[in-house]
N, C-alpha and C positions, 0 to 999 in steps of 0.2 A: 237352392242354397246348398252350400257344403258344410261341411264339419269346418276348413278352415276360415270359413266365411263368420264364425259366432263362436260367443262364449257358452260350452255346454255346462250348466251346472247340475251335476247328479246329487238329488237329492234322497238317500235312506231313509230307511226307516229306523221302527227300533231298534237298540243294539245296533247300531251302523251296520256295515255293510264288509263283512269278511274278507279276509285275505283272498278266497277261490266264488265269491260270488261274482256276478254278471256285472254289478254296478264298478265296485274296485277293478277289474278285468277292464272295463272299458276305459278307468281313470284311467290307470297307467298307458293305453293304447291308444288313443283318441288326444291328438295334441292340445286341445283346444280346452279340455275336461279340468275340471275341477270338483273336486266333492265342497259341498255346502254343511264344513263343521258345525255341529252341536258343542255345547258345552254341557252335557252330559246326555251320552245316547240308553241310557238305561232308566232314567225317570222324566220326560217328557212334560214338556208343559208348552200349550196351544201359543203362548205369547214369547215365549223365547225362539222356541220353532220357527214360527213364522215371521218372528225379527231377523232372527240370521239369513233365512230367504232372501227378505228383504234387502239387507244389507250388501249380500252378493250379488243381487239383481243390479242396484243402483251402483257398484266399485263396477260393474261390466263393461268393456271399454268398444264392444263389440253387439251385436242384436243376441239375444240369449234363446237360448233351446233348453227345457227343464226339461230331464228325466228323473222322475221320482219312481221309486218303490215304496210301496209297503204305506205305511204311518206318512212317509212323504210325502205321496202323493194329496195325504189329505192336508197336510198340513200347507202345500204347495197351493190347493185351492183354498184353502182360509188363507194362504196371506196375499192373494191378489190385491183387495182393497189396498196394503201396503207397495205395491209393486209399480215404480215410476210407467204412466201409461206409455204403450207401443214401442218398449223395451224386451218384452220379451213377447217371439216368433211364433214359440211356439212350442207344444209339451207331448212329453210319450210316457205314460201314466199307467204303472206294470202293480197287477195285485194289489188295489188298495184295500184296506181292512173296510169291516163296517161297524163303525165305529159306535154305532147307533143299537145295531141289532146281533152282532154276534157272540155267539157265548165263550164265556172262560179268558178276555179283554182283560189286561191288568185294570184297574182305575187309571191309570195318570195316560192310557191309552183312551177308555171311552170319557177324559175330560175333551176330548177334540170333539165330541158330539155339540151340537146337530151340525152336519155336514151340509157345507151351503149348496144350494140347489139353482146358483146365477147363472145364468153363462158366460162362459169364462170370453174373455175379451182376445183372446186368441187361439188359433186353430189344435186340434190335441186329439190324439188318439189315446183311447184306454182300455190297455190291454188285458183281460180277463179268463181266470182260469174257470171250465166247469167245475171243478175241483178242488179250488180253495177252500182251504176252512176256517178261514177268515170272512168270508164276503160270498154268499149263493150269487152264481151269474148274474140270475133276473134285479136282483139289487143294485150289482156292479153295471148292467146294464141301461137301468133304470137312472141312476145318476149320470152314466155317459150323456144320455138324454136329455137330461136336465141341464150340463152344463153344454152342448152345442158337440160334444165330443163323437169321434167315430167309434164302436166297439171293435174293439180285434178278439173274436173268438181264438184262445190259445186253446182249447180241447182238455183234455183231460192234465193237466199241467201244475197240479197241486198248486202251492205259495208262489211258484216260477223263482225261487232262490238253490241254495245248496243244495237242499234235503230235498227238496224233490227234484233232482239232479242237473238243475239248469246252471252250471260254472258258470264256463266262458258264453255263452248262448248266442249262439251265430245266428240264429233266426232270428233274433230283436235286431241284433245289429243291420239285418237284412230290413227289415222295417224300420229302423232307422232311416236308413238310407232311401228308402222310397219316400219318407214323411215327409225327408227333409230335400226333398227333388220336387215335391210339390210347395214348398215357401218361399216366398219374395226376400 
């Protein structure tokens, strides 16, 4: 599959997703992209989240590719059950939080707990940093496994946003591109 062959929806996290992050970078770069607005990126809520998903999944005119970061990613697998089946290809799943176990989570951030543990009904990579301080490896790993996901060890790679200097990040997009060489 190619990038023009599907609708990519990137999906953010908290706070959306910066003018000089990796996700916005790709919006504007990537023809096919579109971000998956929230109605409010700063107080989060499991059911609106995962409605707009939703919503973008089903208006898709094309087979769908999710990439989420962050809160998104989680939110991306809580709203499968929402998600019209064998619409979406397939997902690339960068630093999700743990929403469960991590300290210092706003509230309206650990209302997404407990993170479902299905397998997801299509193929996905989830990309994880040693180094997040949102999500220890073995955690982020541990749910790879859970949903049927492959783990991309990203190395020492903090949140993989801004602040830990990943802008434009030509290595996801590198993995991009391979994930999506291997989908029908």
């Amino acid at each position: 599959m190619k990038t023009a062959d599907c609708d990519i929806l990137i999906v953010p996290g908290l706070g959306g997703s910066e003018e000089d992050h990796w996700q916005a970078r790709w919006a504007g770069r990537l023809a096919t992209a579109r971000v998956v607005a929230q109605d409010d990126w700063h107080a989060p809520t499991p059911e609106a989240w995962c409605g707009r998903i939703a919503e973008a999944v089903a208006a898709a005119t094309r087979p769908v590719i999710l990439i989420a970061h962050s809160l998104g990613v989680v939110a991306s697998v809580e709203a499968v059950p929402l998600l019209p089946a064998g619409v979406v290809r397939g997902a690339l799943l960068v630093s999700m939080p743990d929403v469960e176990e991590a300290p210092g989570l706003p509230d309206s951030v650990r209302a997404f707990a407990p993170v479902p543990r299905d397998p997801l009904p299509f193929p996905s990579l989830l990309v994880a940093s040693r180094t997040d301080p949102y999500c220890a490896y073995d955690r982020a790993n541990d749910f790879a496994h859970a949903w049927g996901s492959l783990t991309v060890d990203a190395g020492e790679s903090g949140h993989i946003n801004v602040a830990s200097g990943h802008g434009p990040w030509p290595e996801g997009l590198m993995r991009l591109a391979g994930f999506l060489k291997g989908l029908q």
